[in-house]
C-alpha positions as CSV (number, residue, x, y, z in Angstrom):
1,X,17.5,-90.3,181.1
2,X,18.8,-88.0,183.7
3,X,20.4,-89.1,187.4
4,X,19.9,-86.9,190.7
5,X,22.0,-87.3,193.7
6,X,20.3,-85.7,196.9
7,X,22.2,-84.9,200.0
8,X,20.2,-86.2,202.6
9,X,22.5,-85.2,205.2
10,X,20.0,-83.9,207.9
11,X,17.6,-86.6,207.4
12,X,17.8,-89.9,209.1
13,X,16.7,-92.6,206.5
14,X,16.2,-96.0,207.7
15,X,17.0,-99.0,206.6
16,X,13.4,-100.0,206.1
17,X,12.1,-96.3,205.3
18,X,14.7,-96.5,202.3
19,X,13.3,-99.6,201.0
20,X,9.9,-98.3,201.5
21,X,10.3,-95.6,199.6
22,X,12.0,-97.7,196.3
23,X,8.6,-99.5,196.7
24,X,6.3,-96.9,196.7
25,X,8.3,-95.4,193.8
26,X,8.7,-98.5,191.6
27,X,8.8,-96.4,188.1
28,X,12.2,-94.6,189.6
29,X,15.4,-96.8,190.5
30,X,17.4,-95.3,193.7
31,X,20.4,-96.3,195.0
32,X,22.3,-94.4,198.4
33,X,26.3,-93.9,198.6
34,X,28.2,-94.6,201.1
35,X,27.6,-91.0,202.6
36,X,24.2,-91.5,203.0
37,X,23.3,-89.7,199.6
38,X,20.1,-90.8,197.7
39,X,20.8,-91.3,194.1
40,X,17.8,-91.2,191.6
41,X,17.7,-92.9,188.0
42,X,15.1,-93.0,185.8
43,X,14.3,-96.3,183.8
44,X,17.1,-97.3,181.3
45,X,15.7,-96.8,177.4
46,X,15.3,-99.1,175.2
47,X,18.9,-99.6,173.8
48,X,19.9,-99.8,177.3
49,X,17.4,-102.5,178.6
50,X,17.8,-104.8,175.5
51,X,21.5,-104.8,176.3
52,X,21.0,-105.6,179.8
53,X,18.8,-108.4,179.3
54,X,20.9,-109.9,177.0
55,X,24.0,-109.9,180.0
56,X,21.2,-111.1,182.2
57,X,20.4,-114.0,180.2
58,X,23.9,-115.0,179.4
59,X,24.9,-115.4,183.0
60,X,21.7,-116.7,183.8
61,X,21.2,-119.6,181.4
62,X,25.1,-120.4,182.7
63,X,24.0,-120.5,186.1
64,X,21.2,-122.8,185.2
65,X,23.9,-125.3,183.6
66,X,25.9,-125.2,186.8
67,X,24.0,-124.2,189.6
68,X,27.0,-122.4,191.3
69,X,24.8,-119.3,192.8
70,X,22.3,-116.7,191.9
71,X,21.6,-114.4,188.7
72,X,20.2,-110.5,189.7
73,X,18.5,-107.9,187.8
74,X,19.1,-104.4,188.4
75,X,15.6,-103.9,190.3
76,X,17.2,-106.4,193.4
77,X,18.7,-103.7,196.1
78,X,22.0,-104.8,197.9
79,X,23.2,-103.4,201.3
80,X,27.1,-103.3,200.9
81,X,29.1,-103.5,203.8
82,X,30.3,-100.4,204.2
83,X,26.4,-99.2,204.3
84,X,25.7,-98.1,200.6
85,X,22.9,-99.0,198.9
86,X,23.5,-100.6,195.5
87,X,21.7,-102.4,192.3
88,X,24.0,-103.1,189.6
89,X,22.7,-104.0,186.3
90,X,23.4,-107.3,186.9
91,X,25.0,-109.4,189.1
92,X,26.0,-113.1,190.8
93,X,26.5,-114.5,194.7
94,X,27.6,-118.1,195.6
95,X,25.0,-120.6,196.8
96,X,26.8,-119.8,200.3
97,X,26.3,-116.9,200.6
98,X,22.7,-117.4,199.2
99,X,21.8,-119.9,201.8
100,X,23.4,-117.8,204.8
101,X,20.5,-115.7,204.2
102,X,17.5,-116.0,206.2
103,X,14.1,-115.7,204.8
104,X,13.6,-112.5,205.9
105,X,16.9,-111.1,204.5
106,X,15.8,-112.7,201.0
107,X,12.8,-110.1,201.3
108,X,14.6,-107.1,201.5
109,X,18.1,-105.5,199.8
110,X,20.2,-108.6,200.4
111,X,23.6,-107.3,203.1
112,X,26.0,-108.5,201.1
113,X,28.3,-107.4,198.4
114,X,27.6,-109.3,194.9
115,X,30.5,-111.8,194.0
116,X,30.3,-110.8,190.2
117,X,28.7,-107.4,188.8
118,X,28.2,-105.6,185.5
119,X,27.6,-102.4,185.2
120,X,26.3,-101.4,181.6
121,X,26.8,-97.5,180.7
122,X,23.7,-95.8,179.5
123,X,24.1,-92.8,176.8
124,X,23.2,-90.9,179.9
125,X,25.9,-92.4,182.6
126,X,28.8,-90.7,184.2
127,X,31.7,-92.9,183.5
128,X,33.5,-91.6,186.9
129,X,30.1,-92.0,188.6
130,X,30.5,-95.7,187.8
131,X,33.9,-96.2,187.2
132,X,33.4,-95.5,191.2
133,X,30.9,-97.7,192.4
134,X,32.9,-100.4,190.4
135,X,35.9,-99.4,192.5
136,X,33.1,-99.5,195.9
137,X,31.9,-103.2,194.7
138,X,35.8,-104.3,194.8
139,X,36.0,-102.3,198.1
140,X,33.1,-104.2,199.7
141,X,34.3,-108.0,198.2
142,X,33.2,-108.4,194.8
143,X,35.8,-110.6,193.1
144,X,35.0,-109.8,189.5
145,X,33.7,-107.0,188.2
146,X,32.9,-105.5,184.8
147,X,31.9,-101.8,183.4
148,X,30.6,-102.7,180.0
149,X,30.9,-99.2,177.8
150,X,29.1,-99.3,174.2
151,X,29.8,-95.9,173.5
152,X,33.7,-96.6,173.2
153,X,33.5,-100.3,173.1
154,X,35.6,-100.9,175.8
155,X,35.6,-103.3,179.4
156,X,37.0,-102.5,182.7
157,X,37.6,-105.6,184.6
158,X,37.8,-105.0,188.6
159,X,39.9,-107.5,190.7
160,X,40.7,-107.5,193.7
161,X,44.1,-105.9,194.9
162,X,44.7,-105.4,191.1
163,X,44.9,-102.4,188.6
164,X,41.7,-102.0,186.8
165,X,42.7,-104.2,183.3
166,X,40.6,-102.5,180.3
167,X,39.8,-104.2,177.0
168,X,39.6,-102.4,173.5
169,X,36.3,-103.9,171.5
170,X,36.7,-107.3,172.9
171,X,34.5,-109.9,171.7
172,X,34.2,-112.1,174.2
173,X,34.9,-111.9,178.3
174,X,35.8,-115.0,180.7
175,X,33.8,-115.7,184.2
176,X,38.1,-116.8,185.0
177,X,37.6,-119.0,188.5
178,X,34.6,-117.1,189.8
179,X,32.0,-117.6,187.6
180,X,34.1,-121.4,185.7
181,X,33.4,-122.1,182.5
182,X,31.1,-118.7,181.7
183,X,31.7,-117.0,178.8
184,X,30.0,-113.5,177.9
185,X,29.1,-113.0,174.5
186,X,29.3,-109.1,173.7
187,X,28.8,-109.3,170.0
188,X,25.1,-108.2,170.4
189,X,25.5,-106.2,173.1
């Protein structure tokens, strides 16, 4: 699984040409920086994908319970406020926020910044490469944020206006008062 970053400095991409262009290219995943640069993934592996639907279904069988917001995958796009371009492997936003949507916005990469993301590192992730984009999710108003690594079996847990707290091989991680009552089960993941 390999990652390209292109500098599309002279080129004018659109708001709507960008999400054209993820959906005429749905077997690649691209996301776009702050700067304007397009970012291009290839499809997580196996390993990778098992592990992310497991976070996915933890958080989303929670939300079911409660009915506090919404559960994404890492296919939805989200426009962050300071203009990148981002899909986190998975992620949650308030009913509020949901519902200050208009039907049209629900169509498209949702401008907002996710109140909760995870961020799972793939064999073939840079850990400053996300260890950033966690650091651009607190930037832009995510209130809780975790980079999951299973190659060192550690968690970075972003907060706002807080040092980034990490956890050696923890078993277990708390939704504290944004997500209540949610706990995330890493024992298979």
């Amino acid at each position: 699984m390999t990652q390209f970053t292109l500098n599309l400095e002279t080129i004018d991409l659109t708001d709507e040409q960008f999400f054209q262009l993820c959906q005429n290219n749905r077997d690649l995943r691209f996301e776009r920086n702050f700067n304007g640069e397009l970012v291009i993934m290839s499809p997580a592996g196996g390993e990778t994908s098992n592990r992310n639907a497991g976070l996915t279904a933890q958080l989303w069988i929670w939300n079911q319970q409660y009915k506090l917001g919404k559960v994404f995958d890492s296919s939805g796009g989200f426009k962050l406020p300071n203009g990148a371009d981002r899909s986190p492997d998975v992620l949650w936003i308030s009913l509020e926020k949901w519902h200050n949507l208009t039907s049209e916005q629900r169509q498209k990469f949702l401008p907002l910044c996710p109140d909760f993301v995870i961020e799972l590192r793939s064999p073939s992730d840079n850990l400053k490469n996300l260890q950033a984009k966690m650091k651009e999710y607190r930037e832009n108003g995510t209130f809780l944020g975790w980079l999951i690594d299973p190659q060192t079996k550690t968690v970075e847990i972003y907060r706002p206006n807080q040092e980034v707290e990490i956890l050696e091989n923890p078993l277990t991680l708390s939704g504290e008062n944004i997500l209540p009552k949610f706990t995330l089960n890493l024992e298979q993941i």
